[in-house]
PDB file with one MODEL, atoms N, CA, C and O in Angstrom:
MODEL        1
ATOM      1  N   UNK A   1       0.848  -1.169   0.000  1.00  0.00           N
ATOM      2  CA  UNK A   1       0.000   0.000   0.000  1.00  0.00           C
ATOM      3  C   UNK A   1       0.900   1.241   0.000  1.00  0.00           C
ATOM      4  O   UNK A   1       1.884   1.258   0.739  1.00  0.00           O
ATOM      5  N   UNK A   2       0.611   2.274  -0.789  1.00  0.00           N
ATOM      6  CA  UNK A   2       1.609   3.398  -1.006  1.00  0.00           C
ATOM      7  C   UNK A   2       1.353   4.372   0.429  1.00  0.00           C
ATOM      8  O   UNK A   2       0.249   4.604   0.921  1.00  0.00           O
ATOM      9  N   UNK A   3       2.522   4.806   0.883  1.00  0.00           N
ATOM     10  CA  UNK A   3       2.606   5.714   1.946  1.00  0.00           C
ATOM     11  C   UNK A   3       2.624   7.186   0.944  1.00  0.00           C
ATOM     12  O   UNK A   3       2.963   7.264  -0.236  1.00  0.00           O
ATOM     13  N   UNK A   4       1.938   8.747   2.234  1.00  0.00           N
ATOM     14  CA  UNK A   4       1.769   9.014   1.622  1.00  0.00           C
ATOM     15  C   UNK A   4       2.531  10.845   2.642  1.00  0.00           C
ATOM     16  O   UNK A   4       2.405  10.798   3.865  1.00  0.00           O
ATOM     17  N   UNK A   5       3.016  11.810   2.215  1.00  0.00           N
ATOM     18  CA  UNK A   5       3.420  12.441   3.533  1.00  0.00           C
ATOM     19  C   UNK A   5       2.547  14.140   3.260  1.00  0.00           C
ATOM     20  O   UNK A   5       2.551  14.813   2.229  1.00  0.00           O
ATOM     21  N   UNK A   6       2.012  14.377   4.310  1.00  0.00           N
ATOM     22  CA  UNK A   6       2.117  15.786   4.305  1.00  0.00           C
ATOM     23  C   UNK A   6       3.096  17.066   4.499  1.00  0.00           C
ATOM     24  O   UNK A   6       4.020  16.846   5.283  1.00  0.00           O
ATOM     25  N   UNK A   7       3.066  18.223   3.990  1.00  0.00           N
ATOM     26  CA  UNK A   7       3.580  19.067   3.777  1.00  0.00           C
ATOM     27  C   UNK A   7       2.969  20.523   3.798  1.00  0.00           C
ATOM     28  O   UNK A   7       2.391  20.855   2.764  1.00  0.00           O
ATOM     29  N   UNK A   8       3.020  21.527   4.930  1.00  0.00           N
ATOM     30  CA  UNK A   8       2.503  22.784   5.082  1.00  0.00           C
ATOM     31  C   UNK A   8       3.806  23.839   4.982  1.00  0.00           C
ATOM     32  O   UNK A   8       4.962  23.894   5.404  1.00  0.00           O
ATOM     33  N   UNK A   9       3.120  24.442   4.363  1.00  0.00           N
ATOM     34  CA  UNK A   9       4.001  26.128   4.108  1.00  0.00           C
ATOM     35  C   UNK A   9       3.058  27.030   4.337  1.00  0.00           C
ATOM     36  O   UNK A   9       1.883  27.104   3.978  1.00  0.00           O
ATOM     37  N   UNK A  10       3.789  27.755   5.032  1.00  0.00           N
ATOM     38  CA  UNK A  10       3.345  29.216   5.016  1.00  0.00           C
ATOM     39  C   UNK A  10       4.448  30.620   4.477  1.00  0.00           C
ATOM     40  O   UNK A  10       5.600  31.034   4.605  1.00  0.00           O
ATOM     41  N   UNK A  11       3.403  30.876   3.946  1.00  0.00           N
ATOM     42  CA  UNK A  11       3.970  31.971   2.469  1.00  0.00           C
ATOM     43  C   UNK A  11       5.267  31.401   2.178  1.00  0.00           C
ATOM     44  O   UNK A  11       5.031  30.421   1.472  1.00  0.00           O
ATOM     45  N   UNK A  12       6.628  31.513   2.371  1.00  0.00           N
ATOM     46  CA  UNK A  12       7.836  30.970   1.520  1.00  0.00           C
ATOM     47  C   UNK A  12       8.492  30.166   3.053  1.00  0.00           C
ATOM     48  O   UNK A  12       9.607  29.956   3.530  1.00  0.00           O
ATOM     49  N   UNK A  13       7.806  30.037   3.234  1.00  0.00           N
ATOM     50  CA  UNK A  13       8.359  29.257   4.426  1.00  0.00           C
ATOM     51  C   UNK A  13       7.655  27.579   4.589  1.00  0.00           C
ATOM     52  O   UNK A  13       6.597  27.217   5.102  1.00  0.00           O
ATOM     53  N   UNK A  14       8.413  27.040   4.122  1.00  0.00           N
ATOM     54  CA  UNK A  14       8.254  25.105   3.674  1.00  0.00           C
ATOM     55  C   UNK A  14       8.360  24.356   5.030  1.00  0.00           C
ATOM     56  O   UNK A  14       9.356  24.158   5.726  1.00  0.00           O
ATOM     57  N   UNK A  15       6.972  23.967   5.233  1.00  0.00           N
ATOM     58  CA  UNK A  15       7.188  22.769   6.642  1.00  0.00           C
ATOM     59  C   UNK A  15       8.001  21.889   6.104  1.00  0.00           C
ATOM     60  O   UNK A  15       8.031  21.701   4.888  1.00  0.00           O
ATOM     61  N   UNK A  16       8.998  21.043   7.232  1.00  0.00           N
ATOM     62  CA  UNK A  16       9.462  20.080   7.017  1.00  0.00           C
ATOM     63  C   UNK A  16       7.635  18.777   6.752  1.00  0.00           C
ATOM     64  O   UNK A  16       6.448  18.864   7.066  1.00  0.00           O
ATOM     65  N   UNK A  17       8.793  17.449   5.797  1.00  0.00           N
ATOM     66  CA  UNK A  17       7.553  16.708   5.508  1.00  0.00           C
ATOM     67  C   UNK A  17       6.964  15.839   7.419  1.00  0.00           C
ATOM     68  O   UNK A  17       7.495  15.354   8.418  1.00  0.00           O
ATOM     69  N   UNK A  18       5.343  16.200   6.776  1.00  0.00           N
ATOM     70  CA  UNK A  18       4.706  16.288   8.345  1.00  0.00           C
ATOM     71  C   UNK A  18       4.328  14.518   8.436  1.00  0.00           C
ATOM     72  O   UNK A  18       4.863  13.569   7.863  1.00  0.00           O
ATOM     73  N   UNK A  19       3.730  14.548   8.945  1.00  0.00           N
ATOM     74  CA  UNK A  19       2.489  13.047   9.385  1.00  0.00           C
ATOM     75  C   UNK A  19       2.743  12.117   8.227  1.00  0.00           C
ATOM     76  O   UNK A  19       3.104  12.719   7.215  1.00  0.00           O
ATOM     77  N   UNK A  20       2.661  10.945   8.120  1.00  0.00           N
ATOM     78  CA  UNK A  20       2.922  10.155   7.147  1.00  0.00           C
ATOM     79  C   UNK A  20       1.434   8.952   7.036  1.00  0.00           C
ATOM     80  O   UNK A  20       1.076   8.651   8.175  1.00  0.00           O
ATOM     81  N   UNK A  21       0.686   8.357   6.077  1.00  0.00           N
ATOM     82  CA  UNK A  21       0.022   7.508   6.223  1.00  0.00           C
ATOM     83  C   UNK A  21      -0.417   6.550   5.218  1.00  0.00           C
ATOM     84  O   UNK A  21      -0.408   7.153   4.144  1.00  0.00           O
ATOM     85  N   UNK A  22      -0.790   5.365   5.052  1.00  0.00           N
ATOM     86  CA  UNK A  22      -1.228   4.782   4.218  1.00  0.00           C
ATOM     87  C   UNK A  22      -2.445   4.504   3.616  1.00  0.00           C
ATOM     88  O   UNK A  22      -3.378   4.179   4.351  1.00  0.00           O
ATOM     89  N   UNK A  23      -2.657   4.588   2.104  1.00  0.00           N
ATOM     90  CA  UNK A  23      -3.782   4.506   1.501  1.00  0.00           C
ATOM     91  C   UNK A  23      -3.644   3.633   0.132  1.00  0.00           C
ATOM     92  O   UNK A  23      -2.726   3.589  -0.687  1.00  0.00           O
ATOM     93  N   UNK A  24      -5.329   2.720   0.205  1.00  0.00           N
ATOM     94  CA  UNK A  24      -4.964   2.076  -0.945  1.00  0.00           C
ATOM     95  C   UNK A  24      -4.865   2.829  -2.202  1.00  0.00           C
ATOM     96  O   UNK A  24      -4.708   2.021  -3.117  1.00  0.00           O
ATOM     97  N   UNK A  25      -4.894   4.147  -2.666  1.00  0.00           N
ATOM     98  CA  UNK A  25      -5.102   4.854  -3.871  1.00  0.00           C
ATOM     99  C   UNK A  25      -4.978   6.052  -3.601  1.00  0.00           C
ATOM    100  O   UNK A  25      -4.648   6.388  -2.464  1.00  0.00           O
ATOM    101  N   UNK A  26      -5.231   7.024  -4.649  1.00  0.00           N
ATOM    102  CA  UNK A  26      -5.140   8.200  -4.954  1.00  0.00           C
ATOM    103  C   UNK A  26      -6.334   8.727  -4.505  1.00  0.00           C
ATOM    104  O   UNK A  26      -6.229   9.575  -3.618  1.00  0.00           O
ATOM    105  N   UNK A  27      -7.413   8.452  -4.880  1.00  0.00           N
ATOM    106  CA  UNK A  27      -9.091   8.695  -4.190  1.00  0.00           C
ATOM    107  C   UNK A  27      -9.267   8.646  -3.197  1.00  0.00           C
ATOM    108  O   UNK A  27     -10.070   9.465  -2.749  1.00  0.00           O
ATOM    109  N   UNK A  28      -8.653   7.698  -2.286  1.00  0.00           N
ATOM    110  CA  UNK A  28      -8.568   7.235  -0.663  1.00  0.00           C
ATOM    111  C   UNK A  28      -7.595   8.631   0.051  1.00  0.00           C
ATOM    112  O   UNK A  28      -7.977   9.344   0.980  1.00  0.00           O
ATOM    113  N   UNK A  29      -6.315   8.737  -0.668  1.00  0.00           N
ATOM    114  CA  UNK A  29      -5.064   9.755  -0.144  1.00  0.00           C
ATOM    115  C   UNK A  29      -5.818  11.127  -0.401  1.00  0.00           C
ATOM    116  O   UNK A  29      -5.434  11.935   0.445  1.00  0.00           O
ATOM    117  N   UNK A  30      -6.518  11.543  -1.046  1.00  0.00           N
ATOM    118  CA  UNK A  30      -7.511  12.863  -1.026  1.00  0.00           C
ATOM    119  C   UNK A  30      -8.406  12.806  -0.659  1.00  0.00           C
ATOM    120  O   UNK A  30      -8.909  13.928  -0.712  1.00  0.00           O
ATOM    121  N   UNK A  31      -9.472  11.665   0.019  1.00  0.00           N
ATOM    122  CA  UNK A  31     -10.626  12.156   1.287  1.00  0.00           C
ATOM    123  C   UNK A  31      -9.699  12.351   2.358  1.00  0.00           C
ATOM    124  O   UNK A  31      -9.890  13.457   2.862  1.00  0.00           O
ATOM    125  N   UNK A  32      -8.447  11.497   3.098  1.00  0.00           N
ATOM    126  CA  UNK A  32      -7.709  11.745   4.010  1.00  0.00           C
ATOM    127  C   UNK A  32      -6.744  13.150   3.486  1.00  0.00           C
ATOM    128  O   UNK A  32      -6.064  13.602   4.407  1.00  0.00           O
ATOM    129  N   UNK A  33      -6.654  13.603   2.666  1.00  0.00           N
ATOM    130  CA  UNK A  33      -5.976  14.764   3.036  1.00  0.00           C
ATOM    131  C   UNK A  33      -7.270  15.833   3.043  1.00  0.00           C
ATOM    132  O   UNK A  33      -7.238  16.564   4.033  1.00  0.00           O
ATOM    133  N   UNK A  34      -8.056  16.000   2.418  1.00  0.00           N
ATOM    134  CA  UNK A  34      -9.390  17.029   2.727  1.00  0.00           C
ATOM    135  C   UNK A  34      -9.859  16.815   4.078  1.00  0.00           C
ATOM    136  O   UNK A  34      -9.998  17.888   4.664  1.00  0.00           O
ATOM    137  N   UNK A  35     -10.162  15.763   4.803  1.00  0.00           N
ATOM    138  CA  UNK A  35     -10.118  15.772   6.146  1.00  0.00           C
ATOM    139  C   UNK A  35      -9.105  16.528   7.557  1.00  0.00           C
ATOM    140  O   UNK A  35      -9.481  17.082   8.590  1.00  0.00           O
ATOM    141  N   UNK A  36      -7.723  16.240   7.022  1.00  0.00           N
ATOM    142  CA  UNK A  36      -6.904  16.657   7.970  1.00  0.00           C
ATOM    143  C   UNK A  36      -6.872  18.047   7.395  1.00  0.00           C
ATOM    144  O   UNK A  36      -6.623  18.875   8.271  1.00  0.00           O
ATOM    145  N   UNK A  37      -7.047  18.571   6.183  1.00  0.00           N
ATOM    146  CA  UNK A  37      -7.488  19.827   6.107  1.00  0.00           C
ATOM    147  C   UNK A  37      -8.682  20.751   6.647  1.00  0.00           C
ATOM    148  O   UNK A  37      -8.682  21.928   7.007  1.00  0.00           O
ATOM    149  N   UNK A  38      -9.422  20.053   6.591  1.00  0.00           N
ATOM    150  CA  UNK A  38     -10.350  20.706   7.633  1.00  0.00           C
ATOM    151  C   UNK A  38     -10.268  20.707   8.515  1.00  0.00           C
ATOM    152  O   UNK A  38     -11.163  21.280   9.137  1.00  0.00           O
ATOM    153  N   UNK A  39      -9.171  20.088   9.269  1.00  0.00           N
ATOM    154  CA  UNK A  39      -9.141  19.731  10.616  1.00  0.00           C
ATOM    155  C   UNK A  39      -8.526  21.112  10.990  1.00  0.00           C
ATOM    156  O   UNK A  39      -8.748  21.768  12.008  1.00  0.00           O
ATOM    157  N   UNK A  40      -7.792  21.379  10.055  1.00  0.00           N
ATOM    158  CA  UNK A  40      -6.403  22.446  10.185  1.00  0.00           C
ATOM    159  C   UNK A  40      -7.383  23.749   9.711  1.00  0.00           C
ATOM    160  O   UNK A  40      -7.080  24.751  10.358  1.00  0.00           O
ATOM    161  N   UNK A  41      -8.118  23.906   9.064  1.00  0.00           N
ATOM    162  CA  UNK A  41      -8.014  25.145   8.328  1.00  0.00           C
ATOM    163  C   UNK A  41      -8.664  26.590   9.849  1.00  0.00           C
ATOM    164  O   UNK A  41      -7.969  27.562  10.145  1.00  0.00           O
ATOM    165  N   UNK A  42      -9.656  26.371  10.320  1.00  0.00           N
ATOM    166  CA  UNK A  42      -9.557  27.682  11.471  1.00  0.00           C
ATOM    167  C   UNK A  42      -8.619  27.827  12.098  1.00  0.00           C
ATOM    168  O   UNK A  42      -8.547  28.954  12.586  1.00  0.00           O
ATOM    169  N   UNK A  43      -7.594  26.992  12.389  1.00  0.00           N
ATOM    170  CA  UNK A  43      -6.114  27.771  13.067  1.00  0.00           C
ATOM    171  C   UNK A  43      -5.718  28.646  11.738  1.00  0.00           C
ATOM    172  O   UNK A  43      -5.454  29.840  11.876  1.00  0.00           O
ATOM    173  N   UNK A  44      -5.691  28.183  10.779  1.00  0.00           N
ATOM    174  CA  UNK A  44      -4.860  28.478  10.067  1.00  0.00           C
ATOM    175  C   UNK A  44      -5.611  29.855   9.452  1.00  0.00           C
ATOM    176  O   UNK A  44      -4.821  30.795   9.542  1.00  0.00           O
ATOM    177  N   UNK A  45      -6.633  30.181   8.977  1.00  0.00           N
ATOM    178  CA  UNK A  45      -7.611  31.244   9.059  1.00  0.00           C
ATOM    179  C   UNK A  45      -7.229  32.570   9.702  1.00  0.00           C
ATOM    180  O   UNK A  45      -6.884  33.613   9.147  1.00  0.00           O
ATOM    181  N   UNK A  46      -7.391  32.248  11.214  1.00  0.00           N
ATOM    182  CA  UNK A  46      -7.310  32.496  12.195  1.00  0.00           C
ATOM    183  C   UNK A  46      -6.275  33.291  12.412  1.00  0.00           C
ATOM    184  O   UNK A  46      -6.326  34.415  12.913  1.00  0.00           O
ATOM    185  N   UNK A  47      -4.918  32.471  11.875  1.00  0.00           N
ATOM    186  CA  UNK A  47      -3.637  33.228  11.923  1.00  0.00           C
ATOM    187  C   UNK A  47      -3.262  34.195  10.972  1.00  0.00           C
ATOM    188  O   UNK A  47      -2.525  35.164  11.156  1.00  0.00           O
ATOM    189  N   UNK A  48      -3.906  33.804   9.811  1.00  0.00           N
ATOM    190  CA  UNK A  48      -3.761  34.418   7.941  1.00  0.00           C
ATOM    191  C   UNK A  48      -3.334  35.939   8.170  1.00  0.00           C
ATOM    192  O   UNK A  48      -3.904  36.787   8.857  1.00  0.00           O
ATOM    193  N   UNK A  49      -2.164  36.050   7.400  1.00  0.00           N
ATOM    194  CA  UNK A  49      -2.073  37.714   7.525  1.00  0.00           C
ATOM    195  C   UNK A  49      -2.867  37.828   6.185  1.00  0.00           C
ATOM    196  O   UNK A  49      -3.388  36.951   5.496  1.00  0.00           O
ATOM    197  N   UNK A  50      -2.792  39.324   6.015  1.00  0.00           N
ATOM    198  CA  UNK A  50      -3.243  40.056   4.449  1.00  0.00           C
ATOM    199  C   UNK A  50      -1.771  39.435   3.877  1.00  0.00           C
ATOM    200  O   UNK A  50      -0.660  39.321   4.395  1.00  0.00           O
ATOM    201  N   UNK A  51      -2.379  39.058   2.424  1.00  0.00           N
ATOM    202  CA  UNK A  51      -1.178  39.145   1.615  1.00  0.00           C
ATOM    203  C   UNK A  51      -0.148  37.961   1.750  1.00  0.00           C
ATOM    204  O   UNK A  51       1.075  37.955   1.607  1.00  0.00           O
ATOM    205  N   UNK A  52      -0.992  37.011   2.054  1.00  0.00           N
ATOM    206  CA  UNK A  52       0.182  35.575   2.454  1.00  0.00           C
ATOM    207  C   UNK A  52      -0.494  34.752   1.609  1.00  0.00           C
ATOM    208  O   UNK A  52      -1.417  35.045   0.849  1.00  0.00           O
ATOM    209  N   UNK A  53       0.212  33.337   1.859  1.00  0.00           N
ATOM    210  CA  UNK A  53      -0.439  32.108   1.703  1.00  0.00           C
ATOM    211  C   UNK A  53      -0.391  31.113   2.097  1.00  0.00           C
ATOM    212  O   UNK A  53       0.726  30.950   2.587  1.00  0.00           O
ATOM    213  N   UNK A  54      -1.204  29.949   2.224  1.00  0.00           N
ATOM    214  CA  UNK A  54      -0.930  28.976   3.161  1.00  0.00           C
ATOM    215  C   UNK A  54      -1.182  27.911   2.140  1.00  0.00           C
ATOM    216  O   UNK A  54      -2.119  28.061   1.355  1.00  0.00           O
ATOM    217  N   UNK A  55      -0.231  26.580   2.072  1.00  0.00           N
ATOM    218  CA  UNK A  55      -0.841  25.377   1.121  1.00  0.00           C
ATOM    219  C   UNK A  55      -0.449  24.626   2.200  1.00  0.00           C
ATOM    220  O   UNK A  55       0.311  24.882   3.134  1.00  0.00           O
ATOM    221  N   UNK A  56      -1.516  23.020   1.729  1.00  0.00           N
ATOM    222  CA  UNK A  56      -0.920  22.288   2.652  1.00  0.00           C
ATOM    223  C   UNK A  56      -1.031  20.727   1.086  1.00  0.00           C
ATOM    224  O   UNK A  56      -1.971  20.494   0.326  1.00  0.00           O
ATOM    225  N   UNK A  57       0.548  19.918   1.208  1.00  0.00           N
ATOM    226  CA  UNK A  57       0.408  19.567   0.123  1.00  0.00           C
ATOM    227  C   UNK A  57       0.679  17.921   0.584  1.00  0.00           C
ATOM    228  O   UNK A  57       1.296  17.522   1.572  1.00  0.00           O
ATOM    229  N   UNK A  58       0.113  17.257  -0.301  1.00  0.00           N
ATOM    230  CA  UNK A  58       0.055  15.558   0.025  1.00  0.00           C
ATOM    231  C   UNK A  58       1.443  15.427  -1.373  1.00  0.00           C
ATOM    232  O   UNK A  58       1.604  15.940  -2.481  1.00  0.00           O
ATOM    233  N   UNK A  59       2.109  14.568  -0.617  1.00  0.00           N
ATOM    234  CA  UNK A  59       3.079  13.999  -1.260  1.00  0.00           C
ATOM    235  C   UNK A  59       3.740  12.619  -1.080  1.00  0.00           C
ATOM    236  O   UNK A  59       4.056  12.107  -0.006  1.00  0.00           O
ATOM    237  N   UNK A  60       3.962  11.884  -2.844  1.00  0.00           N
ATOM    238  CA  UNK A  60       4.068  10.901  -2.454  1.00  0.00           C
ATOM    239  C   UNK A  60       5.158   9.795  -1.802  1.00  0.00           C
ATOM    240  O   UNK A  60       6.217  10.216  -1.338  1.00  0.00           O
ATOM    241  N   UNK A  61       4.921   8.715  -1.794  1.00  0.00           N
ATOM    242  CA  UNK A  61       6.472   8.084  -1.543  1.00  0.00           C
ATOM    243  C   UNK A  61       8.045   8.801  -1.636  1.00  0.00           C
ATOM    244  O   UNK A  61       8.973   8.758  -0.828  1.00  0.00           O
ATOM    245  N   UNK A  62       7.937   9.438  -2.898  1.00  0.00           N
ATOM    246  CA  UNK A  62       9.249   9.700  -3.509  1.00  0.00           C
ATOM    247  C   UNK A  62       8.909  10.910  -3.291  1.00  0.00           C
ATOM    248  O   UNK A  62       8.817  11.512  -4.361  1.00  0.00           O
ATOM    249  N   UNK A  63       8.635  11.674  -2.230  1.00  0.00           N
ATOM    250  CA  UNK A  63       8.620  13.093  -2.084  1.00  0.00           C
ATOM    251  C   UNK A  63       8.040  13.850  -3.307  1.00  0.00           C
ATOM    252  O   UNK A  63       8.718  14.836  -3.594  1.00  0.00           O
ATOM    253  N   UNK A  64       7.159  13.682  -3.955  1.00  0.00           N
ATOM    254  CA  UNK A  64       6.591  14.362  -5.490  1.00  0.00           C
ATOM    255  C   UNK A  64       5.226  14.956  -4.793  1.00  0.00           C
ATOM    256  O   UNK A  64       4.356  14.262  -4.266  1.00  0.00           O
ATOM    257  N   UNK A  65       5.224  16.191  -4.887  1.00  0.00           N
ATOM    258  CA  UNK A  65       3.934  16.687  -4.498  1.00  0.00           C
ATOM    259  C   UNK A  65       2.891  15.858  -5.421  1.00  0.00           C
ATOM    260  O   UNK A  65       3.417  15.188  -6.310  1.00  0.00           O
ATOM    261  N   UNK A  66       1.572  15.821  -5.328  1.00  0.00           N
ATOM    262  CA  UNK A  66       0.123  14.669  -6.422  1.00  0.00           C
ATOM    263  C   UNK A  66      -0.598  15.434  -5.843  1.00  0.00           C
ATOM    264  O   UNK A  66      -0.695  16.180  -6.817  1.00  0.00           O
ATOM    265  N   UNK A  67      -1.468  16.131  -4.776  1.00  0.00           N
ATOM    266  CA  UNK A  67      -1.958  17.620  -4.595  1.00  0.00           C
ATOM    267  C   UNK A  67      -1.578  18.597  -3.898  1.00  0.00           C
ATOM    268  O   UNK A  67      -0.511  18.641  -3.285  1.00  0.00           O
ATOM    269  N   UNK A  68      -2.657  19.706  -3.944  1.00  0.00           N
ATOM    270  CA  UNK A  68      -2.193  20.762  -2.931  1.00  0.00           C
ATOM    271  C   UNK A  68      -3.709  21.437  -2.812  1.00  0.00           C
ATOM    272  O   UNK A  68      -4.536  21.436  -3.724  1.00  0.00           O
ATOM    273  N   UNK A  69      -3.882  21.975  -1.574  1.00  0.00           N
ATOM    274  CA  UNK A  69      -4.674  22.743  -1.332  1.00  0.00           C
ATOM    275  C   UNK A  69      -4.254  24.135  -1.177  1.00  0.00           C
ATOM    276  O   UNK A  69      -3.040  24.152  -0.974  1.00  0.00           O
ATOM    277  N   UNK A  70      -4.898  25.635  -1.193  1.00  0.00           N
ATOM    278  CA  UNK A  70      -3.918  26.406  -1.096  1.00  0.00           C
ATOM    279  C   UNK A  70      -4.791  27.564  -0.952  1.00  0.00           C
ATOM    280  O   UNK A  70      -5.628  27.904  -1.788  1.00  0.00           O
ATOM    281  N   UNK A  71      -4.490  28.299   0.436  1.00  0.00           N
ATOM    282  CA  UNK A  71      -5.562  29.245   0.762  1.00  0.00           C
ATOM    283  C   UNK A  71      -4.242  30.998  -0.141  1.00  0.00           C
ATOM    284  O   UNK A  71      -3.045  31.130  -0.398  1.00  0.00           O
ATOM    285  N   UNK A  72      -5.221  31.683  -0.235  1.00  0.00           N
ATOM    286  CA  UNK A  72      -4.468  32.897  -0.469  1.00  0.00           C
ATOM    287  C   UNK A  72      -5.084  34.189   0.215  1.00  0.00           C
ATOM    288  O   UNK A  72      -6.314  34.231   0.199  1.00  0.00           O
ATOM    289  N   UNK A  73      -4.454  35.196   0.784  1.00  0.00           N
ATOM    290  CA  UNK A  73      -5.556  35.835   1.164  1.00  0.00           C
ATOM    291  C   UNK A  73      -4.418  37.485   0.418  1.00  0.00           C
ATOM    292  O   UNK A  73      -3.236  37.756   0.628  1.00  0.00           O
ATOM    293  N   UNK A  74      -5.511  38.248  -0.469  1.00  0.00           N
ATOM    294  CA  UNK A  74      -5.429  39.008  -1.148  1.00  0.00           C
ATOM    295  C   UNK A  74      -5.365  40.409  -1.050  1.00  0.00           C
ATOM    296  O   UNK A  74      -6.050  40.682  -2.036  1.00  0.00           O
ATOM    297  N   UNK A  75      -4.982  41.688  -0.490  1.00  0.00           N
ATOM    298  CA  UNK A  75      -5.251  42.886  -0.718  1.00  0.00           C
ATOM    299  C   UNK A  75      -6.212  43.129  -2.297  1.00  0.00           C
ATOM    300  O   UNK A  75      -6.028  42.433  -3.296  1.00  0.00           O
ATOM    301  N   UNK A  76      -6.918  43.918  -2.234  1.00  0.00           N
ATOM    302  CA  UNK A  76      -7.594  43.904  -3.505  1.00  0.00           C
ATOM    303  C   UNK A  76      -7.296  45.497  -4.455  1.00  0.00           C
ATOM    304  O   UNK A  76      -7.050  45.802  -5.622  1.00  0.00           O
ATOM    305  N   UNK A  77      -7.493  46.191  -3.169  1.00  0.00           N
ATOM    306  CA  UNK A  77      -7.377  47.409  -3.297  1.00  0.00           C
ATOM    307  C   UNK A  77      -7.046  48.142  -2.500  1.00  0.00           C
ATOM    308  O   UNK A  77      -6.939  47.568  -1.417  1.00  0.00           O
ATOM    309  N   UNK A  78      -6.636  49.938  -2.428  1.00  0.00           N
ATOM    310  CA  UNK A  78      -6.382  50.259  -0.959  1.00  0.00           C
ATOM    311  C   UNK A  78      -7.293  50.893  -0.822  1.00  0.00           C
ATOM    312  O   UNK A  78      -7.733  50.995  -1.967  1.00  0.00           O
ATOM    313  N   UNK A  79      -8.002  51.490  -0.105  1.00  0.00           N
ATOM    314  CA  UNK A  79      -9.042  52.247   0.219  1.00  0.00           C
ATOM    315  C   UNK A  79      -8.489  53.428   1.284  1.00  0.00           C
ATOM    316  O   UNK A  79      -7.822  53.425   2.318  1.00  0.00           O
ATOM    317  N   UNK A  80      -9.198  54.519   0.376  1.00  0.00           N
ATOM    318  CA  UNK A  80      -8.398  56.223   1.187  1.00  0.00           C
ATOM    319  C   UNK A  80      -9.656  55.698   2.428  1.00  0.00           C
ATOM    320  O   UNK A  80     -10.660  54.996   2.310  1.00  0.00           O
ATOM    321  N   UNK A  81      -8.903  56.568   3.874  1.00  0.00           N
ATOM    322  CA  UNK A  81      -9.482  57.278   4.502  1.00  0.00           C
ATOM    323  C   UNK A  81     -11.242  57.779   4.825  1.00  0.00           C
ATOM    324  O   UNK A  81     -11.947  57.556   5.809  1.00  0.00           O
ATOM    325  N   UNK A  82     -11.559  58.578   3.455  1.00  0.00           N
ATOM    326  CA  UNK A  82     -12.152  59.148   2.625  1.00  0.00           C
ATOM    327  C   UNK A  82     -13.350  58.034   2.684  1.00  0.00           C
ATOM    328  O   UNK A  82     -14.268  58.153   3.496  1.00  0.00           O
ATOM    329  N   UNK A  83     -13.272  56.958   1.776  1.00  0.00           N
ATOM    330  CA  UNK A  83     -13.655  55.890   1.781  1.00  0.00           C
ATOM    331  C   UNK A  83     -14.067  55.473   2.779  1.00  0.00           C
ATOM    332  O   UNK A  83     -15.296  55.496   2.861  1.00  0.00           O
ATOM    333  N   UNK A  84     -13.552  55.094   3.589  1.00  0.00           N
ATOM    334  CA  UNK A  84     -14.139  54.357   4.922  1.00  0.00           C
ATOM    335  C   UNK A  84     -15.309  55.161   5.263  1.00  0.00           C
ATOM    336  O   UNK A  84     -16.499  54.849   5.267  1.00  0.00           O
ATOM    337  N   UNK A  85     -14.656  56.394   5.583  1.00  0.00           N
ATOM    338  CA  UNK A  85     -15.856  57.204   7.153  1.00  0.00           C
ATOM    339  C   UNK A  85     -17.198  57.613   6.176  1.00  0.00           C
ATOM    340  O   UNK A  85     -18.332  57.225   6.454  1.00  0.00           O
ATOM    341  N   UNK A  86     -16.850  58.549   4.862  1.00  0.00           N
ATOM    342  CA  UNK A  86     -18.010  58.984   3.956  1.00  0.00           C
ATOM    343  C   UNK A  86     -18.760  58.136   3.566  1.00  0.00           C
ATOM    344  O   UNK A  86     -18.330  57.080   3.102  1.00  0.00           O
ATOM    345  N   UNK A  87     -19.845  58.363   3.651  1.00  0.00           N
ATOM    346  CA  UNK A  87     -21.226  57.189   2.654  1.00  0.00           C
ATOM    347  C   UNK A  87     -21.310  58.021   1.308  1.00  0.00           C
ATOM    348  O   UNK A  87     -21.257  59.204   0.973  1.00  0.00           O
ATOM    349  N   UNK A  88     -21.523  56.375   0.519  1.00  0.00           N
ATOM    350  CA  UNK A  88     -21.464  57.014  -1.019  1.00  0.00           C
ATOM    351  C   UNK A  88     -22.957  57.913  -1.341  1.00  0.00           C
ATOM    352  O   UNK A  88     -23.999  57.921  -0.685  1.00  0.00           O
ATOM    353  N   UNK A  89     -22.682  58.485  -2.329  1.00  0.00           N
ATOM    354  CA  UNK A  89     -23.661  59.493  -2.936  1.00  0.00           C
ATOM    355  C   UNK A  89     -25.127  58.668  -3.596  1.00  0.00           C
ATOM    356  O   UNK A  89     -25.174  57.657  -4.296  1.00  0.00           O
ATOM    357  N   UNK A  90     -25.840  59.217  -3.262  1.00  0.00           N
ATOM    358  CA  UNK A  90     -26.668  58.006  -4.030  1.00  0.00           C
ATOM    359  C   UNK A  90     -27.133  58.859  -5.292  1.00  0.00           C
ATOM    360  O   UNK A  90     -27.812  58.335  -6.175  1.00  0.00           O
TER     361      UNK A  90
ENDMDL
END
């Protein structure tokens, strides 16, 4: 049965490879990694700066990433001052 390892980064910063486990397949190794992802994701939320990113990636035997999940969290725009306190014109 293929072993299978996790892997979290945050923004350029690479976890060493995490938890290790076995699954008969590829279909099996992605309900168990969407699980331990949910398990993880409100810490990880929680912590999110503006402007980062967080993946957390299943990899296989031979260290080859096969997925990734991958939160991003975005500035979009800046918004004056101005913006905030004033209500728009109708």
């Amino acid at each position: 049965m293929p072993r299978y390892y996790f892997q979290i980064a945050q923004g350029p910063e690479l976890g060493a490879h995490g938890a290790s486990f076995d699954a008969p397949d590829r279909e099996a190794a992605w309900v168990e990694m969407t699980r331990v992802c949910s398990d993880l994701i409100r810490g990880v939320t929680r912590d999110l700066k503006q402007n980062s990113d967080w993946k957390l990636e299943l990899l296989t035997e031979a260290k080859k990433p096969l997925f990734r999940i991958r939160i991003t969290a975005e500035t979009l725009g800046a918004r004056t001052s101005l913006e905030v306190c004033e209500p728009a014109n109708s």
